[in-house]
PDB file of N, CA, C and O in Angstrom:
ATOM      1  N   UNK A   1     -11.336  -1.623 -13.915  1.00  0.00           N
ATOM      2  CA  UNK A   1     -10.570  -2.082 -12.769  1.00  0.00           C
ATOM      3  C   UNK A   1     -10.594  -1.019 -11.680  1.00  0.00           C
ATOM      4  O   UNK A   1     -10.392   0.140 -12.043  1.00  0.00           O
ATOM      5  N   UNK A   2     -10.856  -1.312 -10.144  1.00  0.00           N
ATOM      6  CA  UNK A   2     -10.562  -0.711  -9.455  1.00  0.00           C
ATOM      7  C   UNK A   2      -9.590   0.146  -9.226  1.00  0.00           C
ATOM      8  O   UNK A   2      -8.621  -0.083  -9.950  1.00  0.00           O
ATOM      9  N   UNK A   3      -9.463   0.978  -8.565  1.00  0.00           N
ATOM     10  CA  UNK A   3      -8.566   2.013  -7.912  1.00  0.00           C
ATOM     11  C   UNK A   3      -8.284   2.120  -6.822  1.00  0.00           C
ATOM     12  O   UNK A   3      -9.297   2.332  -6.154  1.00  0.00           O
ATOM     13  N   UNK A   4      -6.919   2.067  -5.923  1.00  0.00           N
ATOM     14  CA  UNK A   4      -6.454   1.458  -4.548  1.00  0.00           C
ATOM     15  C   UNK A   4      -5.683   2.379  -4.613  1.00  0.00           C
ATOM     16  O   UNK A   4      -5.021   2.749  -5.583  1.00  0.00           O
ATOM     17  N   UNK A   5      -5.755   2.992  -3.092  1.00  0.00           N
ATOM     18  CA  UNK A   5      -4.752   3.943  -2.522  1.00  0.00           C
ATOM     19  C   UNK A   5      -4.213   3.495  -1.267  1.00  0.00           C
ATOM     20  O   UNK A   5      -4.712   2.710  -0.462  1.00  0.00           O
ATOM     21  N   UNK A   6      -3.090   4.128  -1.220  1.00  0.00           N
ATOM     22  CA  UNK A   6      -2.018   3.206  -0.078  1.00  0.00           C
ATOM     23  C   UNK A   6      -1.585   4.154   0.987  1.00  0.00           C
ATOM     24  O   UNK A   6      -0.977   5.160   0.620  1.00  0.00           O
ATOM     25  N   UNK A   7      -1.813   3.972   2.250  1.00  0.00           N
ATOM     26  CA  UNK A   7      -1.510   5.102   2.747  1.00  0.00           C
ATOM     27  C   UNK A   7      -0.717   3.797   4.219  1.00  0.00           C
ATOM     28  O   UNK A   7      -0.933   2.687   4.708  1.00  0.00           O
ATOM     29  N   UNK A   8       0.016   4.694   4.303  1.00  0.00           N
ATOM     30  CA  UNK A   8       0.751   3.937   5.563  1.00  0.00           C
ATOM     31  C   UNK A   8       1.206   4.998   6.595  1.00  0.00           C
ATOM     32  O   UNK A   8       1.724   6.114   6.537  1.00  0.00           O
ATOM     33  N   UNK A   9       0.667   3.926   7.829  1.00  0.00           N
ATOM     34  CA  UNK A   9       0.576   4.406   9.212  1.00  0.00           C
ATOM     35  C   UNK A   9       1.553   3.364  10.471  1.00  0.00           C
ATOM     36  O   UNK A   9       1.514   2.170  10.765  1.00  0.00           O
ATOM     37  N   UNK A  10       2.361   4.516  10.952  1.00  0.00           N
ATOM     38  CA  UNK A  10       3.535   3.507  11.682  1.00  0.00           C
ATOM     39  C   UNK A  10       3.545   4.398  13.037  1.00  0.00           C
ATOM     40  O   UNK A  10       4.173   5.455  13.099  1.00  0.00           O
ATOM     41  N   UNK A  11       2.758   3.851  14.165  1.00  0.00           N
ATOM     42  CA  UNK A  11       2.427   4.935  15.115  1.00  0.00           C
ATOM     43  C   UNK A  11       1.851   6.543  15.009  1.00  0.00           C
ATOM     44  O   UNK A  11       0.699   6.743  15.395  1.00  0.00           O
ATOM     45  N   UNK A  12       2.355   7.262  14.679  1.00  0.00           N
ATOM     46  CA  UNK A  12       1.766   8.594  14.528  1.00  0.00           C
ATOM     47  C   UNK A  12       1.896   9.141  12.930  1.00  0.00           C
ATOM     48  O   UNK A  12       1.167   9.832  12.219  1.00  0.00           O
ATOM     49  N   UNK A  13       3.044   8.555  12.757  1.00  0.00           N
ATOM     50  CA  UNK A  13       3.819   9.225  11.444  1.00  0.00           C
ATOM     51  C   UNK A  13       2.666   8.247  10.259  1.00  0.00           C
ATOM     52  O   UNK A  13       2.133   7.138  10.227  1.00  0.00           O
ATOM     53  N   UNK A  14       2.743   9.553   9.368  1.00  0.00           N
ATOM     54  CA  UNK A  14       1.806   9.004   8.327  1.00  0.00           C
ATOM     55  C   UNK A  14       2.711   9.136   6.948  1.00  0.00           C
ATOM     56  O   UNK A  14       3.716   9.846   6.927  1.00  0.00           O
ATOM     57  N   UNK A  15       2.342   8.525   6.013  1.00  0.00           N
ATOM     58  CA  UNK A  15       3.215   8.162   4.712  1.00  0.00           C
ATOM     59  C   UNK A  15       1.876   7.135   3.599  1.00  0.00           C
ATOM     60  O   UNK A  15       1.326   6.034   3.605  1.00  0.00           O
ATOM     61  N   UNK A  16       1.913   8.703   2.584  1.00  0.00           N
ATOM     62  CA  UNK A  16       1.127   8.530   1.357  1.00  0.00           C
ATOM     63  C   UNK A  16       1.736   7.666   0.458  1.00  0.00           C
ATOM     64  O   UNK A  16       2.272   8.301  -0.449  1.00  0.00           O
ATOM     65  N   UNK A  17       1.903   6.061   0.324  1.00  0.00           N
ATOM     66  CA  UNK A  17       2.562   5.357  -0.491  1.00  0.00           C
ATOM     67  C   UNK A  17       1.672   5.363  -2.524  1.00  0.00           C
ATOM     68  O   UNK A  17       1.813   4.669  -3.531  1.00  0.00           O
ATOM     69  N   UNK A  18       0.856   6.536  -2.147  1.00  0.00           N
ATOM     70  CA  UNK A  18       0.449   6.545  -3.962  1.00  0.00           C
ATOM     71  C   UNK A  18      -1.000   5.590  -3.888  1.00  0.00           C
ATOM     72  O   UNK A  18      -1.661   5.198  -2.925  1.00  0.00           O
ATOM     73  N   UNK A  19      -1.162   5.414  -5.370  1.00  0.00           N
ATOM     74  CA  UNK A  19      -2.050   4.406  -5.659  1.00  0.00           C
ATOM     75  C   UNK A  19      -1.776   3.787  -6.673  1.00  0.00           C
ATOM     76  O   UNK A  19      -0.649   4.066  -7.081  1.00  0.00           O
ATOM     77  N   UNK A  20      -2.592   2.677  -7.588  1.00  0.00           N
ATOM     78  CA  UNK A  20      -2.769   2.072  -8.105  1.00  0.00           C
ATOM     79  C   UNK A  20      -4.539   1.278  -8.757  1.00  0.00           C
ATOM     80  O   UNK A  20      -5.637   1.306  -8.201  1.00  0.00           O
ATOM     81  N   UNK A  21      -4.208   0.776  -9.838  1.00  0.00           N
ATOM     82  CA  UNK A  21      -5.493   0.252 -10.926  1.00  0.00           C
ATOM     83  C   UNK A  21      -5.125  -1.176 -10.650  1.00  0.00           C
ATOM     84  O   UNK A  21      -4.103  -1.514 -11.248  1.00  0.00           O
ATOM     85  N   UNK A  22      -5.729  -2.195  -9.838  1.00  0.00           N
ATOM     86  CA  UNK A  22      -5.363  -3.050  -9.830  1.00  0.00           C
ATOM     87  C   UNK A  22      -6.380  -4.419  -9.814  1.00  0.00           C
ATOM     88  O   UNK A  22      -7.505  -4.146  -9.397  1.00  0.00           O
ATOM     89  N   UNK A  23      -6.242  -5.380 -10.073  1.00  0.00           N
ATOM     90  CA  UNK A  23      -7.421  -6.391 -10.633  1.00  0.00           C
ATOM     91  C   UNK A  23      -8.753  -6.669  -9.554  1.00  0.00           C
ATOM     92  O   UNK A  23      -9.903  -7.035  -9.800  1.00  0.00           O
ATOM     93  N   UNK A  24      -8.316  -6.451  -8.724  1.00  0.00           N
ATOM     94  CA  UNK A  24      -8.850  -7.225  -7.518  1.00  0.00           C
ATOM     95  C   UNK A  24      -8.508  -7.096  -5.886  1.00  0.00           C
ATOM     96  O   UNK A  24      -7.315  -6.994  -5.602  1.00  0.00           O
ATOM     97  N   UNK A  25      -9.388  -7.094  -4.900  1.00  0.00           N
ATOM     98  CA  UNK A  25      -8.929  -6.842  -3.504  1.00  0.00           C
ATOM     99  C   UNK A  25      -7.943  -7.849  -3.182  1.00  0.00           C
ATOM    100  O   UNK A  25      -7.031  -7.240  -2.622  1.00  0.00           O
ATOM    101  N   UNK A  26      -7.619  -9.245  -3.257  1.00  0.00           N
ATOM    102  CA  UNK A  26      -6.610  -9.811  -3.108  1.00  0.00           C
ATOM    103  C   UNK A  26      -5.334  -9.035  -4.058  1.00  0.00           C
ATOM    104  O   UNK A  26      -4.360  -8.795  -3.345  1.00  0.00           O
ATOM    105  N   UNK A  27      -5.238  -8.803  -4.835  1.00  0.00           N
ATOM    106  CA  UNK A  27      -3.912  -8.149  -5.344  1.00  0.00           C
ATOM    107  C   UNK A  27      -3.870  -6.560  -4.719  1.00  0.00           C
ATOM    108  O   UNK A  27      -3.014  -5.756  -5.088  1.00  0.00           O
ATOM    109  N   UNK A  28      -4.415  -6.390  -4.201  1.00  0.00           N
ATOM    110  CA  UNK A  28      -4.415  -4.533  -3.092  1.00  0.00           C
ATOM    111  C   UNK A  28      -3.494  -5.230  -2.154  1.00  0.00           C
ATOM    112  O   UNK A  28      -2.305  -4.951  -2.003  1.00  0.00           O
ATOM    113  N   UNK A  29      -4.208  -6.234  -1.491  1.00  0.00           N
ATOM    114  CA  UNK A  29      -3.703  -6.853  -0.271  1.00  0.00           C
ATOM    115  C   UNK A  29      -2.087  -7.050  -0.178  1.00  0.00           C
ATOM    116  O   UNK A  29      -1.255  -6.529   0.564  1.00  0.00           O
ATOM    117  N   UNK A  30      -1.973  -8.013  -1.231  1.00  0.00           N
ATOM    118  CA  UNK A  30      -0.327  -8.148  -2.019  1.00  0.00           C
ATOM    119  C   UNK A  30       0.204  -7.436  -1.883  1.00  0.00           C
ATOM    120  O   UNK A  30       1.205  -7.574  -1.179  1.00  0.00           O
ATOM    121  N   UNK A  31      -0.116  -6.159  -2.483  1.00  0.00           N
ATOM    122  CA  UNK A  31       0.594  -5.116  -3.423  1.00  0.00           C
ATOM    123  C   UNK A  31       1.202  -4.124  -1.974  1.00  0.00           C
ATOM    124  O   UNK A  31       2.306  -3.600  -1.826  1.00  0.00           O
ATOM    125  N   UNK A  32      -0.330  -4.137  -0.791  1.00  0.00           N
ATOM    126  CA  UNK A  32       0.116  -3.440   0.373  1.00  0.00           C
ATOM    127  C   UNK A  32       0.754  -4.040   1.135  1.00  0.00           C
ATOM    128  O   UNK A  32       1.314  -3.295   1.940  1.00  0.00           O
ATOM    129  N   UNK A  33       1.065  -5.719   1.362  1.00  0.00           N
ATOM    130  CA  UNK A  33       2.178  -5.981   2.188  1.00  0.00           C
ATOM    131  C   UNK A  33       3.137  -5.541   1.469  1.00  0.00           C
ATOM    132  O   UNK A  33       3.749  -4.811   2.248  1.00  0.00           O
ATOM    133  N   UNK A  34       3.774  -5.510   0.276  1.00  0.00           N
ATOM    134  CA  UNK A  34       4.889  -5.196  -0.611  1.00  0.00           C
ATOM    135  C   UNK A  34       5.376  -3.922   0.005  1.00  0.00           C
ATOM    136  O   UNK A  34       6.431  -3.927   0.639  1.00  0.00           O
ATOM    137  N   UNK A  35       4.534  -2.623  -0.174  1.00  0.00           N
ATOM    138  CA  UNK A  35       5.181  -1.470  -0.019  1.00  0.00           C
ATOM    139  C   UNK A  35       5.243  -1.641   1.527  1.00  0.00           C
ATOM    140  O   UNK A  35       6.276  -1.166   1.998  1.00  0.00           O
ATOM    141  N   UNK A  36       4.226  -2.312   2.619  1.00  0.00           N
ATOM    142  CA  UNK A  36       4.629  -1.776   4.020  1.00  0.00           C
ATOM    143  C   UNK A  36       5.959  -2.833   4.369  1.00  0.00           C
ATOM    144  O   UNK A  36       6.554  -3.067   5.421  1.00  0.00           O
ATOM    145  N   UNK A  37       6.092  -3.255   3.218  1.00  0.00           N
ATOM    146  CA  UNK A  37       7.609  -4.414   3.753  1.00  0.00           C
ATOM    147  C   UNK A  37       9.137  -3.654   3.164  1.00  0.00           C
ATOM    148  O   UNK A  37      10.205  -3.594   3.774  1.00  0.00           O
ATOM    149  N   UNK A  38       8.802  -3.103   1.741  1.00  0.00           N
ATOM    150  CA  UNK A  38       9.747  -1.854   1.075  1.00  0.00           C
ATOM    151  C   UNK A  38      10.038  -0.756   2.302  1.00  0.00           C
ATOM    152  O   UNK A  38      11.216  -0.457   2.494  1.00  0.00           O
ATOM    153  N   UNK A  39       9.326  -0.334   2.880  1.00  0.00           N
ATOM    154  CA  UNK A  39       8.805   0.654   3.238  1.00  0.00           C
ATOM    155  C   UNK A  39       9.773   0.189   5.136  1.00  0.00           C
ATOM    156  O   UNK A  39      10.573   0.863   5.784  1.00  0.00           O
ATOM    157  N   UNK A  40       9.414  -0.638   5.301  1.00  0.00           N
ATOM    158  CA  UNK A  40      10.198  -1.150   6.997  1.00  0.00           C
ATOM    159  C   UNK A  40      12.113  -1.187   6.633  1.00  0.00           C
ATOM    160  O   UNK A  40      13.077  -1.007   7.377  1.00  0.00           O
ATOM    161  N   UNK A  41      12.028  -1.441   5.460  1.00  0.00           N
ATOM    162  CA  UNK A  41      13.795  -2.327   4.947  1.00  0.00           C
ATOM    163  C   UNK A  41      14.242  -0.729   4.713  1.00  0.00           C
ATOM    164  O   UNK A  41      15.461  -0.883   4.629  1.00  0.00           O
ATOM    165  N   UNK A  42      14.098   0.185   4.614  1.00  0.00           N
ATOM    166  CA  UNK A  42      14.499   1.211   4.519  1.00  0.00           C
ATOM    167  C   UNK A  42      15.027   2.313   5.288  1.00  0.00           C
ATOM    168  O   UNK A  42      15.380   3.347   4.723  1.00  0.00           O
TER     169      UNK A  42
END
């Protein structure tokens, strides 16, 4: 299984959200609206 790293970018400011082993590019996709939506509610 692949390996996906998450990195989030919100204008300048940068934020290493980790990675993950995950099945497939549609479940990256998922997985990265998840944290950039965790990630806004905070």
């Amino acid at each position: 299984m692949p390996y996906y790293s998450f990195d989030l970018v919100i204008d300048e400011e940068y934020e290493n959200q980790g990675g993950l082993i995950l099945e497939n590019i549609e479940v990256a996709s998922d997985r990265a609206d998840q944290l950039a939506t965790e990630y806004i509610r905070t």
